[in-house]
C-alpha positions as CSV (number, residue, x, y, z in Angstrom):
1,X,-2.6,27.9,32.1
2,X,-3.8,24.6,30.0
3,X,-4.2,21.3,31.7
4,X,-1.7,19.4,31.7
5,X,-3.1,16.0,33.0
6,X,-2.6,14.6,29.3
7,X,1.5,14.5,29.7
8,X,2.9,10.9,30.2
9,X,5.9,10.8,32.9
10,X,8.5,8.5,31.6
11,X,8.2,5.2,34.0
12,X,9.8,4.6,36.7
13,X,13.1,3.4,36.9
14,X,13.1,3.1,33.2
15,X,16.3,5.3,32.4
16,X,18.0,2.0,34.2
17,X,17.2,-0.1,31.3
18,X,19.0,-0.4,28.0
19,X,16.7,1.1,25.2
20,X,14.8,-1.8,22.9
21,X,12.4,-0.8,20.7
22,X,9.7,-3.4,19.6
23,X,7.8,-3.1,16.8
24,X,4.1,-4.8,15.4
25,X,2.9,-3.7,12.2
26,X,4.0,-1.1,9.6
27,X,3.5,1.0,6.4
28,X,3.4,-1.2,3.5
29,X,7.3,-1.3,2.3
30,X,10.6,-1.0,4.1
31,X,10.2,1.5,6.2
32,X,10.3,0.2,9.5
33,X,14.0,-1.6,8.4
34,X,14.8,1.6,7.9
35,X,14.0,3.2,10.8
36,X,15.7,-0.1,12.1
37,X,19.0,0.5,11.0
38,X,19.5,3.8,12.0
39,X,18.4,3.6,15.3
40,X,21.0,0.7,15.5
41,X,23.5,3.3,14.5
42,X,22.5,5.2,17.4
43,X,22.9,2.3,19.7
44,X,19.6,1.5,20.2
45,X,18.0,-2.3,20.1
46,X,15.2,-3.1,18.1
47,X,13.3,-5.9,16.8
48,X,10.1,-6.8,15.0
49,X,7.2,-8.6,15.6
50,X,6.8,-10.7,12.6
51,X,2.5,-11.9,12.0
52,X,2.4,-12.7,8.0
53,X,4.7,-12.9,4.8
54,X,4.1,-9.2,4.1
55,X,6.3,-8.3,7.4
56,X,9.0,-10.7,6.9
57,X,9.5,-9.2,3.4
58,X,10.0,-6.2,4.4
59,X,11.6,-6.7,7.8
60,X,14.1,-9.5,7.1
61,X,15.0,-12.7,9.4
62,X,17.1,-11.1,11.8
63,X,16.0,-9.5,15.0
64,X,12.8,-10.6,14.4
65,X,9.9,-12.5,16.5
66,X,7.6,-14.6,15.0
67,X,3.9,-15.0,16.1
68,X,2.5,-18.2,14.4
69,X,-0.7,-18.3,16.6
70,X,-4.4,-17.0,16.6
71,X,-5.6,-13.7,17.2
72,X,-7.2,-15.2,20.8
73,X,-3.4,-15.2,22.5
74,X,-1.7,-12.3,20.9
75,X,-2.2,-10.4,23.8
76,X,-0.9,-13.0,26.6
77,X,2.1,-13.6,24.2
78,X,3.0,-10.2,23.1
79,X,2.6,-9.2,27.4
80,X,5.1,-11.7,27.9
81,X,7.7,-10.9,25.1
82,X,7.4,-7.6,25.7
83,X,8.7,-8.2,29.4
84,X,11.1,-10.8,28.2
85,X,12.8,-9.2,25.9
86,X,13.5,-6.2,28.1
87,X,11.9,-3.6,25.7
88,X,11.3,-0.1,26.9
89,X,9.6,0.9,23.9
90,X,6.8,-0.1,21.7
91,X,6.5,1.4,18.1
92,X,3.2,0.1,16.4
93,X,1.7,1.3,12.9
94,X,-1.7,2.2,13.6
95,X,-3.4,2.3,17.1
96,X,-7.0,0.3,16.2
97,X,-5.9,-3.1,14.5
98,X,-6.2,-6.3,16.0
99,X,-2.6,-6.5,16.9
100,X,-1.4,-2.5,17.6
101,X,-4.4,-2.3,20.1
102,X,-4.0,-5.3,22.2
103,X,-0.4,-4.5,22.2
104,X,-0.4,-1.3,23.5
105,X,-2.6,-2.2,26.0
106,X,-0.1,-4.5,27.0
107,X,2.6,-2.4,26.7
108,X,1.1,0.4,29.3
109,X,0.4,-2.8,31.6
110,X,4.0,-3.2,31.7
111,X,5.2,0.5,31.9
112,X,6.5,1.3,28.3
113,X,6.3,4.1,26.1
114,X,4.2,4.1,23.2
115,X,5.2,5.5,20.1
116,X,2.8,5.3,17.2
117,X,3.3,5.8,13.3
118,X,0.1,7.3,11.2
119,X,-0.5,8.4,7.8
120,X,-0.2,12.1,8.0
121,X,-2.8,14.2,9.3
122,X,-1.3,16.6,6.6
123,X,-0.7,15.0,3.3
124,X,0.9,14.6,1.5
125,X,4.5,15.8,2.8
126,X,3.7,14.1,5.9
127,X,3.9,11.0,8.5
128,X,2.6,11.4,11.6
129,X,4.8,10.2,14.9
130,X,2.6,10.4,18.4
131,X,2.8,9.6,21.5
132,X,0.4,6.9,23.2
133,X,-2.2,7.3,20.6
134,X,-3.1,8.9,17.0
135,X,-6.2,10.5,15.5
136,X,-9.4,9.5,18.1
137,X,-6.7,8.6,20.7
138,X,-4.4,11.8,20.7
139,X,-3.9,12.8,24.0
140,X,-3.7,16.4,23.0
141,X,-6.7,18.7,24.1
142,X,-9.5,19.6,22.1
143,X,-9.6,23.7,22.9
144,X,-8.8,26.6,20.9
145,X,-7.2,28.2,24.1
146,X,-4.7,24.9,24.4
147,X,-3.5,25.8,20.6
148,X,-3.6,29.7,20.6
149,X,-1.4,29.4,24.1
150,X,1.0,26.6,22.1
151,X,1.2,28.2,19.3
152,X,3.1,31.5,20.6
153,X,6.7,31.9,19.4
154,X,7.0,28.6,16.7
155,X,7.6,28.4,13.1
156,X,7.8,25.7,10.7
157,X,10.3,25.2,8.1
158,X,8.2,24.6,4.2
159,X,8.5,21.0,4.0
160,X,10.6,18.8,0.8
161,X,8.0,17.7,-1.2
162,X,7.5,13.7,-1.8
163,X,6.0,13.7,-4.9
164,X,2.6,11.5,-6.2
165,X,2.3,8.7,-3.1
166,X,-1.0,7.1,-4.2
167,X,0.4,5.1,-7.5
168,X,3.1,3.4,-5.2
169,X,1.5,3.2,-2.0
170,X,-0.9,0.7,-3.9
171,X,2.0,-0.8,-5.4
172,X,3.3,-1.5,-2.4
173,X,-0.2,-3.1,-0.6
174,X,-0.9,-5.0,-4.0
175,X,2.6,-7.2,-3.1
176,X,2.1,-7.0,0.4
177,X,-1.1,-8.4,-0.1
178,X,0.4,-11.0,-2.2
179,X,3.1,-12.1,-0.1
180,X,0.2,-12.6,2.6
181,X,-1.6,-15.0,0.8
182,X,1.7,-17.1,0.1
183,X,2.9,-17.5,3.0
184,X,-0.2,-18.1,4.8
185,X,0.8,-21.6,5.5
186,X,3.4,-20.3,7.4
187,X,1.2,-18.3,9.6
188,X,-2.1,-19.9,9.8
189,X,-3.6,-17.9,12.6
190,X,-2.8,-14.3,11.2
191,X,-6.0,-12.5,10.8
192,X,-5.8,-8.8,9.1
193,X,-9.2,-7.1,10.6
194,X,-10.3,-6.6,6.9
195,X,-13.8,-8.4,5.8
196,X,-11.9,-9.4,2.6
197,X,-9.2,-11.9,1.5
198,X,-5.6,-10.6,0.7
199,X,-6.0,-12.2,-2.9
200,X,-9.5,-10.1,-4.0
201,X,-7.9,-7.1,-2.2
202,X,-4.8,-7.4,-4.6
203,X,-6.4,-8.3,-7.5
204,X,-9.4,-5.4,-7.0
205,X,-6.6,-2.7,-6.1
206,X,-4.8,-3.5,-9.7
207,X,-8.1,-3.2,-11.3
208,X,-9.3,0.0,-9.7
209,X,-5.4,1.4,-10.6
210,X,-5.6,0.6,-14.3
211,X,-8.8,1.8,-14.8
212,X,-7.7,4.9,-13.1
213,X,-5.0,4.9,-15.1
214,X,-7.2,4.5,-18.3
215,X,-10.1,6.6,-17.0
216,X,-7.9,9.7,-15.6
217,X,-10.1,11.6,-18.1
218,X,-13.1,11.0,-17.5
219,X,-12.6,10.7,-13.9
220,X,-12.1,14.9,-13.8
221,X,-15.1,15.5,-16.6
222,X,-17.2,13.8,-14.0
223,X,-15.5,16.8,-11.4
224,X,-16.2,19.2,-13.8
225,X,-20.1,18.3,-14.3
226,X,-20.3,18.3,-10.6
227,X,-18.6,21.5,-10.1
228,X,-20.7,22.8,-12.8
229,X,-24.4,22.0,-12.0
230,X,-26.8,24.8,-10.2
231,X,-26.7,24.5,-6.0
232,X,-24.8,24.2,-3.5
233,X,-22.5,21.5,-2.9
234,X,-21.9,19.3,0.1
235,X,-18.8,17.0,-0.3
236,X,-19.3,13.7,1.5
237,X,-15.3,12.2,1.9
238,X,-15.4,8.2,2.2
239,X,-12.9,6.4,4.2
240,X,-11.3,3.3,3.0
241,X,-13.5,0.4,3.4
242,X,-12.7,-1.8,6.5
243,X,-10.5,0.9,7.5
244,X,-10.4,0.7,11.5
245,X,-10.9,4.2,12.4
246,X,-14.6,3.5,10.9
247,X,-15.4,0.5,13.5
248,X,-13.5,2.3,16.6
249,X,-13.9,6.1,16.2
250,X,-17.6,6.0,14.7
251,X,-20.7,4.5,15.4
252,X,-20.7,3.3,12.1
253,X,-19.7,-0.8,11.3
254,X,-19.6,-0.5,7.7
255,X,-19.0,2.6,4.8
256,X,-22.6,2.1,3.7
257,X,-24.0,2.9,7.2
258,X,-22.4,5.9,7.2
259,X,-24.0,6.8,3.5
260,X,-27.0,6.1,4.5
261,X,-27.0,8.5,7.7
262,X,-25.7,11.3,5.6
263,X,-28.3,11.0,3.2
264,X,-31.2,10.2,5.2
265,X,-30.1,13.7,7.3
266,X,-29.4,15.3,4.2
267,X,-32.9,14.3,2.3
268,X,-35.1,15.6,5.7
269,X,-32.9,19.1,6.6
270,X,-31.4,19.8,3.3
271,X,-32.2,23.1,0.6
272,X,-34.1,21.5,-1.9
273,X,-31.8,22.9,-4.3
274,X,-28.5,22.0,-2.6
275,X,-26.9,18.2,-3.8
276,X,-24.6,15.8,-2.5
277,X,-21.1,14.9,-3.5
278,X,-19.5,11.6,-2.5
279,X,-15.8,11.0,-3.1
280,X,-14.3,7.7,-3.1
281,X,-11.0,7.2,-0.7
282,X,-8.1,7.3,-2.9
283,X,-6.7,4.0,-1.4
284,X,-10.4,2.4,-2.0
285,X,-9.8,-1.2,-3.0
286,X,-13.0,-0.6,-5.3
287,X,-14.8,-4.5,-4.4
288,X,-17.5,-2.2,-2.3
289,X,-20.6,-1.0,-4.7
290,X,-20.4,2.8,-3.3
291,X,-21.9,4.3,-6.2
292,X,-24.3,1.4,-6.5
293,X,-24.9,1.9,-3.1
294,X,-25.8,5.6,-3.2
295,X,-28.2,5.1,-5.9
296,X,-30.5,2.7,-4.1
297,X,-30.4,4.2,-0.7
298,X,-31.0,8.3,-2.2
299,X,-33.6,6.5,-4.2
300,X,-35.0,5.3,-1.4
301,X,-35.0,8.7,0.4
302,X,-36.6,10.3,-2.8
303,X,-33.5,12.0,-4.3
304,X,-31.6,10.2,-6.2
305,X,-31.1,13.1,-8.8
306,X,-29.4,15.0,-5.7
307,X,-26.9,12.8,-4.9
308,X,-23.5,11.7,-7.2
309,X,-20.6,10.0,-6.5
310,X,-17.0,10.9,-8.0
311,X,-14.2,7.8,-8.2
312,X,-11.5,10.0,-8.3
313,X,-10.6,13.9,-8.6
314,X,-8.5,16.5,-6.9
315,X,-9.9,17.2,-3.8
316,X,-8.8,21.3,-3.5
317,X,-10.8,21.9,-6.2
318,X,-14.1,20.1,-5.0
319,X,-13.5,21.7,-1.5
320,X,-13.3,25.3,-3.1
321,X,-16.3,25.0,-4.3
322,X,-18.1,23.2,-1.6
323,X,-20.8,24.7,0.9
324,X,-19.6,21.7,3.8
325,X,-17.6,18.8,3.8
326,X,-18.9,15.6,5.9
327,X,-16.6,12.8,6.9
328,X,-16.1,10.1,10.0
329,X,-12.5,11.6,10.5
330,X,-10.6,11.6,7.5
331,X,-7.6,13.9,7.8
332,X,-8.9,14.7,4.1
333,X,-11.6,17.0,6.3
334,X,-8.3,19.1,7.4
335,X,-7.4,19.2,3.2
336,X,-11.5,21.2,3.3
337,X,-10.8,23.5,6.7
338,X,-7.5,24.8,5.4
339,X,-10.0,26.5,2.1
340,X,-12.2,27.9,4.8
341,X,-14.6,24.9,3.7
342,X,-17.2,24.0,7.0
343,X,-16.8,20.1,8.2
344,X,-19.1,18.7,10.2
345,X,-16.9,15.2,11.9
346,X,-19.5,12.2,12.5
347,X,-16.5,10.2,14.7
348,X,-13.6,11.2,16.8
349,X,-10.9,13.3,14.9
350,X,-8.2,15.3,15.6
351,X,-9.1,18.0,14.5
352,X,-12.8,18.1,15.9
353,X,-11.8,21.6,18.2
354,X,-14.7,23.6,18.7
355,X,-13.8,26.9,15.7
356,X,-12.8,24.1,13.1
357,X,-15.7,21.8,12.8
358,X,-19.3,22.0,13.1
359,X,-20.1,21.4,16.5
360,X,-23.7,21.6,16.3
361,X,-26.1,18.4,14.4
362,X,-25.7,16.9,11.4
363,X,-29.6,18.1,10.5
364,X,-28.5,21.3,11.3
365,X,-25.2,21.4,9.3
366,X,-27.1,21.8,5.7
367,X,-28.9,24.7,6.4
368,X,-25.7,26.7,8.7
369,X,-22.5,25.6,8.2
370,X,-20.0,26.7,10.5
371,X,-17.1,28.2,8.7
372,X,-13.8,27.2,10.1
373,X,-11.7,29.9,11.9
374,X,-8.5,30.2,9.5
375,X,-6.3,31.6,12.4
376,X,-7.3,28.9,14.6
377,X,-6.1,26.9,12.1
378,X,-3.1,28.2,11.4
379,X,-2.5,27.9,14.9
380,X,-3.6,24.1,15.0
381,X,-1.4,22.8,12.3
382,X,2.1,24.6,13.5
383,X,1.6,23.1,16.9
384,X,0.5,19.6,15.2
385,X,3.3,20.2,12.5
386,X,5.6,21.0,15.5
387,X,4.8,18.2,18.1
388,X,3.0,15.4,15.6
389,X,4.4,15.5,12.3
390,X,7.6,14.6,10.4
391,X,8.2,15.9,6.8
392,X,8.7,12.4,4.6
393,X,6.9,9.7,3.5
394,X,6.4,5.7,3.0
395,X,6.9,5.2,-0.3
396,X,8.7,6.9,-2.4
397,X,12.7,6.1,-1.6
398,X,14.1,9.4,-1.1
399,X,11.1,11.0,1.3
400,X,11.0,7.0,2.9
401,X,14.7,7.7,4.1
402,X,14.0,10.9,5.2
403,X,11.2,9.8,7.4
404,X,12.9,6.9,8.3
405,X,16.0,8.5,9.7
406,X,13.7,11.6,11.3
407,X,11.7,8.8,13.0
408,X,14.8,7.2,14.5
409,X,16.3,10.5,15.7
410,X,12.9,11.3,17.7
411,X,12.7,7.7,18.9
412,X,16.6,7.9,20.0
413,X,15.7,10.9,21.5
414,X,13.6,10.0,23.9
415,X,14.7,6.9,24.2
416,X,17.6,8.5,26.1
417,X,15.9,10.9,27.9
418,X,17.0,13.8,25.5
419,X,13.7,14.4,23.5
420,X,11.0,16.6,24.8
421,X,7.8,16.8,23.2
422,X,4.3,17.1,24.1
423,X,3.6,13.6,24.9
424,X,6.9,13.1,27.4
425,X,6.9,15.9,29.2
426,X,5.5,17.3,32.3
427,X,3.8,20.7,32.9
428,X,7.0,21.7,34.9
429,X,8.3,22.5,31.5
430,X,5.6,25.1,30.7
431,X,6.1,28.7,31.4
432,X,3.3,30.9,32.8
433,X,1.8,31.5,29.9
434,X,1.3,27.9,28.7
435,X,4.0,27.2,26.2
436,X,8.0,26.1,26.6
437,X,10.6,27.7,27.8
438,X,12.9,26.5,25.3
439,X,11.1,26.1,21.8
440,X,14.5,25.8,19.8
441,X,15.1,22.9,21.6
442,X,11.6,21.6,21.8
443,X,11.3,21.8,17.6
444,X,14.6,20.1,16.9
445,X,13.6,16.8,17.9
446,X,11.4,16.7,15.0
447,X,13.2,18.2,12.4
448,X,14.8,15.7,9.8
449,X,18.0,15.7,9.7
C-alpha cells in the first residue's frame, strides 16, 4: 500500500459555502472566459483578478477585480479578497510567478482548494489541470511502485489532435504583450517576473517568428548536419529564458548558468569523440545570445568544435538519435523518455522517478546513461494522463473550447463534492492493492465532454 500522506481533505465546513472560483493569471488568450462561462452554466461563481491590460482583454469588465498596486501588497490584498469575496476556490495559471505563488499561499492560509492550469506535461494535445501544485510542486510521489500500483485496470482514450500551437501561441503573447505596455498607465505597479520589457519581448518574438518563417529551411539543414556528423550525441533542451521554473525548481538564476554547468561537466567527463547539441525553446523570445553564448563559454572549456546549437527543429528526430538528453525540467525531457532516450533532470520535474531519469551525476551521465524503462513509462503517463491531463489546448479555437469546457466540468466537479481525483481524495478510497475501487468513475471527471 502507497502513502497516502500527499491527499488534500477538502476543508472543513467548506461544502456549507456557495462555490466561487477566483482566478489570477492565465494562458495568453480567452481561455479563462471560457472556462468562465461554462462554469456559470453550471451554477458556479467566478471572477478574475485583473493585474495588467493583457487580462482585461481577455477577461472583460465584468466579474472582475482590479489590483492597481505594487508587487509589495499583493499578498495582504489578495488574503483579504479572497476571504471577502467568499471564494472556495483558487484557479491560478502557473504555480512560480509573482502573483500565482503569493496567492496560493494565501489561499491554503485561508482553507481553499487550489487548482492550477500548466502547459501540458504531454504536448501537444495537452493542458495540464493539478491539484495544489504543478511540475516541481506535484504532490504526486516520485516511485515506480506508486505508478505500477496506479496504473492497474486504466485506459486512455487517443486524444483529438490540436493541430500546430507554437505560430499562435506567439501570436497570442505578441498582443498580450502589447496590450501590457498600453495600458501600463492604468496599472503602474504590475510587475511580470521577466528581466525584460513587454515592448522588446513583442517586438523580439515577431522577429524570431519571421525569421523562422523565412529560415524554416535552413533551420532543419542545420538538424540534418547535426544528425549527420561522427559521435554521439547529447541533446541539451533550453527553457524559455526568464521562465520561472528555471529561478524556483533549479539552482540556476539565469539560462546561461545552466549552459555553462553542462558544458563545463560535459568538457571534464565527456568521450572525446561525443558532442553537444543545444536546442533553443520553441517559445524563445530570441533577445538572449544562446548561440553566442555557447561559443564563448565551450571555447573557454577547450571545445568549441564539440558543441552546436540548433534554433529550431523537430525534436523526435534529434531525440532518436541522441545518446542522453539534459534539461532543468522541461516536459520536452518526457518528448526524449517516450524514444527510450536517457535524461538526466538538473531541477525538480515530474517526471524525475527513479527508472525514467538518470539518477546518478551529471559527470557521470556522459559516459552511462541510464536508459529509461519504457513500461514504467507507459505506466507514468496513463496515470498522469488519467489524474493530470485534459486533451485540448490554449490556442487554437476549437481544442481552446474543448479544454475550456473539460476544465470547468473537473472544477464543477469538485467544486460540489462530486469529483474524485488524486489530489481530493483520501486513502479511504484505495483498495488493498493501492488503486480505486471505482476507476470508471474516477476517469470521467477528466474526460472532455
Amino acid at each position: 500500500m502507497q502513502d497516502a500522506s500527499f491527499w488534500r481533505k477538502r476543508p472543513a465546513g467548506d461544502q456549507l459555502k456557495s462555490p466561487h472560483i477566483v482566478i489570477v493569471g492565465g494562458p495568453f488568450g480567452r481561455f479563462t472566459s471560457l472556462v468562465a462561462r461554462q462554469l456559470r452554466k453550471d451554477g458556479i461563481a467566478c471572477t478574475r483578478v485583473i493585474l495588467n491590460g493583457g487580462d482585461l482583454f481577455d477577461w472583460g469588465l465584468l466579474s472582475a477585480a482590479w489590483y492597481l498596486r505594487g508587487l509589495e501588497s499583493w499578498g495582504e490584498w489578495i488574503h483579504q479578497h479572497l476571504l471577502s469575496s467568499g471564494a472556495t476556490d483558487l484557479l491560478v495559471f502557473g504555480d512560480t510567478g509573482p502573483y500565482t505563488a503569493p496567492a496560493i499561499a494565501e489561499a491554503r492560509r485561508c482553507g481553499l482548494r487550489v487548482h492550477v492550469l500548466e502547459e501540458g506535461y504531454f504536448r501537444p494535445h495537452w493542458i495540464t489541470l493539478q491539484r495544489d501544485g504543478v511540475n516541481g510542486h506535484s504532490p504526486l510521489p516520485k516511485t515506480a511502485e506508486f505508478y505500477r500500483e496506479m496504473v492497474q485496470g486504466m485506459t486512455i482514450t487517443p486524444p483529438v489532435p490540436v493541430g500546430k500551437i507554437t505560430p499562435p501561441a506567439v501570436r497570442a503573447m505578441i498582443w498580450n504583450h502589447c496590450l501590457r505596455a498600453l495600458m501600463m498607465p492604468v496599472f503602474p505597479g504590475f510587475r511580470s517576473g521577466y528581466s525584460y520589457g513587454y515592448v522588446r519581448q513583442a517586438l523580439s518574438h515577431v522577429t524570431r517568428h519571421v525569421k523562422h518563417i523565412r529560415q524554416k529551411k535552413a533551420h532543419q539543414a542545420d538538424v540534418h548536419r547535426v544528425i549527420e556528423r561522427a559521435g554521439p550525441i547529447f541533446l541539451v533542451l533550453l527553457q524559455r529564458p526568464g521562465d520561472s521554473q528555471l529561478r524556483v525548481h533549479s539552482e540556476f538564476e539565469k539560462t546561461a548558468d545552466f549552459i555553462e554547468a553542462v558544458i563545463e561537466s560535459f568538457a571534464a567527463s565527456s568521450p572525446r569523440d561525443a558532442r553537444l547539441v543545444f536546442k533553443a525553446h520553441p517559445l524563445d523570445h530570441g533577445i538572449e545570445p544562446h548561440e553566442r553564448d555557447i561559443r564563448r563559454i565551450a571555447d573557454d572549456f577547450g571545445i568549441g568544435d564539440r558543441c552546436s546549437f540548433v534554433e529550431d527543429g523537430h525534436l523526435a528526430s534529434l531525440v532518436r538519435c541522441a545518446a542522453g538528453a539534459v534539461t532543468v525540467n522541461s516536459t520536452a525531457g518526457l518528448t526524449a523518455i517516450e524514444f527510450g532516450c536517457p535524461v538526466i533532470t538538473l531541477g525538480e520535474a515530474v517526471y524525475d522517478v527513479p527508472g525514467l531519469t538518470h539518477q546518478d551525476s551529471l559527470d557521470t551521465f556522459w559516459e552511462r546513461p541510464a536508459p529509461p524503462d519504457l513500461n514504467l513509462y507507459h505506466d507514468f503517463r496513463t496515470v498522469m494522463m488519467a489524474f493530470t491531463q485534459i486533451n485540448g489546448g490554449y490556442s487554437n479555437p476549437a481544442p481552446m473550447l474543448m479544454a475550456a469546457e473539460a476544465v470547468a466540468q473537473r472544477l464543477t466537479a469538485d467544486a460540489l463534492g462530486a469529483g474524485r481525483s488524486l489530489q481530493n481524495s483520501g486513502p479511504e478510497a484505495l483498495n488493498t492493492s493501492g488503486v480505486f475501487e471505482d476507476e470508471a468513475s474516477l476517469l470521467q471527471p477528466v474526460r472532455n465532454v
